[in-house]
C-alpha positions in Angstrom: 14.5 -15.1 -5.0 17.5 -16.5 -4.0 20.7 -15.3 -1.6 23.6 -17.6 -2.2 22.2 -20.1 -3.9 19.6 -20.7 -1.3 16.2 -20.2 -2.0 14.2 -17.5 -0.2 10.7 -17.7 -1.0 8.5 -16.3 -4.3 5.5 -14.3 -4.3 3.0 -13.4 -7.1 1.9 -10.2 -7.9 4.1 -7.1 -8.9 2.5 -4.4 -7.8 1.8 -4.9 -3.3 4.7 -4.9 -1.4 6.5 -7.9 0.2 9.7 -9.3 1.8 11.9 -12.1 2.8 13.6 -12.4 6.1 17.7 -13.0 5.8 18.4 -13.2 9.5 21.4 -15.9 9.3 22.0 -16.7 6.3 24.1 -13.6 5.0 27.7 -14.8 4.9 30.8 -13.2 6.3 32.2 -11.9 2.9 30.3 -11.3 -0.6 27.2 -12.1 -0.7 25.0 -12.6 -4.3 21.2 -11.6 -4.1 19.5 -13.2 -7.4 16.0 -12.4 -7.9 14.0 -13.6 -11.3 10.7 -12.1 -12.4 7.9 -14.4 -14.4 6.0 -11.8 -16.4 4.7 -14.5 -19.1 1.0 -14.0 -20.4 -1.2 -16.8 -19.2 -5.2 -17.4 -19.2 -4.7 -18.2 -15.2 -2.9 -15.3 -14.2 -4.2 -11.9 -13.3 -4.6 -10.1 -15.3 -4.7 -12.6 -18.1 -3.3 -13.1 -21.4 -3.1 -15.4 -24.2 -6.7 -16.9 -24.1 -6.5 -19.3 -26.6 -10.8 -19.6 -25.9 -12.2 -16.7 -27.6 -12.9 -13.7 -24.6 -14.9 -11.3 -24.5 -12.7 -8.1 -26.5 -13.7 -4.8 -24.8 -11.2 -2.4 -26.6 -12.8 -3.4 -30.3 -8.9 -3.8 -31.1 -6.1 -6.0 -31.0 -3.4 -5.5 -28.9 0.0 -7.1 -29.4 1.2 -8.8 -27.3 -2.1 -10.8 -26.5 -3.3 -9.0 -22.9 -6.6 -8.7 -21.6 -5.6 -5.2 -20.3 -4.5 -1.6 -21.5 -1.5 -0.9 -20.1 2.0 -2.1 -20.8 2.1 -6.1 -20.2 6.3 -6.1 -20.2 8.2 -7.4 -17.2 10.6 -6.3 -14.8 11.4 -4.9 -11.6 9.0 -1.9 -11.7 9.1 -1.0 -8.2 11.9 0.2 -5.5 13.7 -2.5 -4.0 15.5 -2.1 -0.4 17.7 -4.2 1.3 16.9 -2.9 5.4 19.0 -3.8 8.5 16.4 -3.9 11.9 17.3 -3.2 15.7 17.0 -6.3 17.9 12.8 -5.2 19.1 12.2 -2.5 16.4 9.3 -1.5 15.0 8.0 -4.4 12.8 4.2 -3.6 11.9 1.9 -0.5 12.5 -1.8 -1.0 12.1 -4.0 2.9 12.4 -7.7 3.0 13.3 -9.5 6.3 13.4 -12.7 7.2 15.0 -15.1 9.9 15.5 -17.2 10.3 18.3 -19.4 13.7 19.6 -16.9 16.6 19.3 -13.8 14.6 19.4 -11.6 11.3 17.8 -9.9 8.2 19.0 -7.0 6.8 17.3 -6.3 3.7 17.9 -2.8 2.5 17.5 -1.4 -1.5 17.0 2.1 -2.0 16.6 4.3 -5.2 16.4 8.2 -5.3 16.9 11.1 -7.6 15.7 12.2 -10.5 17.5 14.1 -9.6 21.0 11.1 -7.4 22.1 11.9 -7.8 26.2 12.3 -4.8 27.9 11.0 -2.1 25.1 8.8 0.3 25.4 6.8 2.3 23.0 6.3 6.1 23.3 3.9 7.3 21.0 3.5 11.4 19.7 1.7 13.5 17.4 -1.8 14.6 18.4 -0.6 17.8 20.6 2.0 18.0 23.5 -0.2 16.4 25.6 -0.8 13.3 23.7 2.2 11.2 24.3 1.5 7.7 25.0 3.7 5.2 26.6 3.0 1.8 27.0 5.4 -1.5 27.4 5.6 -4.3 24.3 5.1 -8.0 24.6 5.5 -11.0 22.0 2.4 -9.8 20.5 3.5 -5.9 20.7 1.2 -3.4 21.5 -1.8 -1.2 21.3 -3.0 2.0 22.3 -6.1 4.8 22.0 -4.7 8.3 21.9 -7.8 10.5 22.6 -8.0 13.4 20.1 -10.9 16.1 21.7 -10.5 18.7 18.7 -9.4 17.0 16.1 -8.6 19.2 12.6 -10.3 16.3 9.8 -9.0 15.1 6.6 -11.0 15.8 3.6 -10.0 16.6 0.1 -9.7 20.8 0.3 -8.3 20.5 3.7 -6.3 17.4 3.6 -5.0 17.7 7.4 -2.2 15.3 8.5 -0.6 14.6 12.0 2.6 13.0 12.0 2.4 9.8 14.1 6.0 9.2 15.6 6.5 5.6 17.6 9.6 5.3 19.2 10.7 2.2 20.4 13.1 2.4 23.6 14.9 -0.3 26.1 15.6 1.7 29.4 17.1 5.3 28.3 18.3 4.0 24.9 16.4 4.3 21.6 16.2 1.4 19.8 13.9 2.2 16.7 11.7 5.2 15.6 9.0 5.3 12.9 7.1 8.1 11.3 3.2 8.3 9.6 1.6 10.8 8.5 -2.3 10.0 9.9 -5.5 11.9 8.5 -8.4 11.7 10.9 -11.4 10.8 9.1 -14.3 8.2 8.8 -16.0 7.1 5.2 -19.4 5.1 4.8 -21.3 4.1 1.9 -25.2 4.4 1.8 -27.2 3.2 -0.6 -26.9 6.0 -3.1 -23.9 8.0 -1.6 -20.4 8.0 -0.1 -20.5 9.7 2.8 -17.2 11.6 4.1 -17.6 13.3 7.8 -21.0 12.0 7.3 -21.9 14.0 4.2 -22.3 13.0 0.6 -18.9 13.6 -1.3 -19.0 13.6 -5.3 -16.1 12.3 -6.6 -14.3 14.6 -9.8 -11.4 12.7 -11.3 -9.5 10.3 -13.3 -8.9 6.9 -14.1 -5.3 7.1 -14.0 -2.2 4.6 -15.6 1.2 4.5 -13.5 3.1 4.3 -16.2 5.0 7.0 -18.7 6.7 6.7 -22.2 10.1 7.1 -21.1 10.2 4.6 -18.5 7.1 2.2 -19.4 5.8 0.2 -16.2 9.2 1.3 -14.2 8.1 4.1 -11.3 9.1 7.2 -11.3 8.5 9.4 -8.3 8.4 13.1 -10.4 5.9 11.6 -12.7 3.7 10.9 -10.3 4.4 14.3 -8.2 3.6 15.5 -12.4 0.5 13.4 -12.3 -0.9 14.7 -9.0 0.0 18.2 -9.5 -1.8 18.3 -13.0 -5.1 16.9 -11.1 -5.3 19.2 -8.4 -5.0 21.9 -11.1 -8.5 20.8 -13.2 -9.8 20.6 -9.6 -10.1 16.8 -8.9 -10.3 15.3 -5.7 -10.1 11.9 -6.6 -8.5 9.0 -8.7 -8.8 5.6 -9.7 -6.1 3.4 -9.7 -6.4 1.7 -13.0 -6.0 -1.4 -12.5 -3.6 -2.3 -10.1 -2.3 -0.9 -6.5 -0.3 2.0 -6.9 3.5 2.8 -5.2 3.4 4.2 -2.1 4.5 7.4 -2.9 1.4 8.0 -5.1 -0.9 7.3 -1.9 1.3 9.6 0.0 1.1 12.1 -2.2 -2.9 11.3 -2.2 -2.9 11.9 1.1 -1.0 15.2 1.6 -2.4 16.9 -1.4 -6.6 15.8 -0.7 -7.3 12.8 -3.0 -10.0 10.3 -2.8 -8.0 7.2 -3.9 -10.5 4.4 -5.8 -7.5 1.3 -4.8 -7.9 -1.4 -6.9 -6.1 -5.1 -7.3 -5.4 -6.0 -11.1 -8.5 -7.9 -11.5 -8.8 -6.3 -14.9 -9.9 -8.0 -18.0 -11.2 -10.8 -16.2 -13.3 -14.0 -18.0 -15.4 -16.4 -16.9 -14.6 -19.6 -19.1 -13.6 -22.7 -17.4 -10.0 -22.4 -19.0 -8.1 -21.0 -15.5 -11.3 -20.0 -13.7 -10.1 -21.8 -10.1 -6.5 -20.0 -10.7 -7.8 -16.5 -11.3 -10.4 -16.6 -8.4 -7.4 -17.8 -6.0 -5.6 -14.7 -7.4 -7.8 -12.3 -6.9 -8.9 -13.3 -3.3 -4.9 -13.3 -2.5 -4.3 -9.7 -3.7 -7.7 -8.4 -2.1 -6.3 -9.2 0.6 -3.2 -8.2 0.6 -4.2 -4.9 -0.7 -6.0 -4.6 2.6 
């Protein structure tokens, strides 16, 4: 990506959100944003494509052009792009944590703001009038635990929200104000059984593609609201996201309407010849982590 001929940085992967800082170097007039995606097929690259080292084939067909995977390999922008102004100490980062304990929950709540943090405060609402939270930011921003005693859970049937509002302020002035919408819940994983509330939940649902004729691998947001709708009608409460991180709408819309979301990174038709191998690892430790 570049911004008037000056280079602004890359990043692999087209599916997990990223960005590029352009404090200062924005010009007074015009200014020319050039941005240049690599979608060729290569063995190192996940998912790969066009192993020349005979792979492993688990469709039992060829596909054209040479992928590893089953959904459309063609390149582009697929994704919504935004080009955001931010307050001097606005909200930069939001981190949730949600725990139960006895009759009640705790939610804890990290945030970081934007350079020029002195002075702001952050007042944090949405788990009943009495719930408001203020406490003052530093360099490293700042955390809080907003007690919760009856707490209505998340769970796919009931899919209960509460809208997390931060506002960021500097004496009587607002400077910045961000929404969540948070589900109170806690998942484990026993030997033979995911546990949700701390009882077994069967998963019913799909392994789902985020793509559609019309538009290919470009996101729509009524398809997926199509896609979501059409789930919660055969009575699933749960999807996979086959194979790659899904936009963020789809996980809202997860969230509001009960799903179960099976989050994947696009470590899909993977091989284990030499051809690669160190690339593809690096690759899919990156977007684990990212997708974290």
């Amino acid at each position: 990506m570049w911004l008037n001929g000056e280079f602004l940085g890359a990043h692999e992967g087209g599916h997990l959100p990223f960005q590029f800082d352009v404090s200062g170097r924005l010009s007074a007039g015009a200014n020319r944003l050039v941005v240049r995606v690599d979608g060729r097929l290569a063995p190192d690259r996940v998912p790969p494509g066009n192993v020349s080292a005979p792979a492993p084939d688990s469709f039992g067909t060829t596909i054209h052009p040479s992928a590893m995977f089953d959904f459309f390999p063609f390149c582009g922008i697929q994704r919504a792009v935004s080009i955001l102004s931010l307050p001097e100490g606005g909200i930069d980062d939001v981190t949730v944590v949600t725990r139960l304990g006895g009759k009640g929950a705790t939610v804890n709540v990290r945030a970081a703001c934007a350079r020029g943090a002195d002075g702001i405060r952050m007042i944090l609402r949405g788990f009943g009038p009495d719930r408001a939270v203020e406490v003052r930011t530093s360099d490293a921003g700042c955390e809080a635990e907003i007690p919760v005693p009856k707490p209505a859970l998340w769970a796919p049937g009931s899919p209960n929200l509460y809208n997390l509002t931060l506002e960021a302020t500097r004496g009587s002035e607002t400077v910045d104000r961000y929404a969540l919408a948070i589900g109170i819940r806690e998942v484990a994983v026993t030997a033979d059984a995911i546990l949700l509330k701390g009882r077994p939940v069967y998963l019913k649902g799909f392994g789902r593609h985020e793509d559609f004729p019309v538009a290919g691998r470009g996101f729509v947001d009524s398809v997926a609201v199509k896609d979501c709708a059409l789930m919660e009608w055969v009575g699933a409460n749960s999807f996979r996201t086959t194979h790659y991180p899904y936009g963020e709408t789809t996980m809202d819309l997860a969230d509001r309407m009960g799903f179960l979301v099976i989050d994947e990174t696009p470590a899909v038709g993977l091989f284990f010849l030499p051809e690669g191998l160190s690339r593809r690892l690096e690759l899919c430790k990156l977007f684990t982590r990212e997708l974290i």
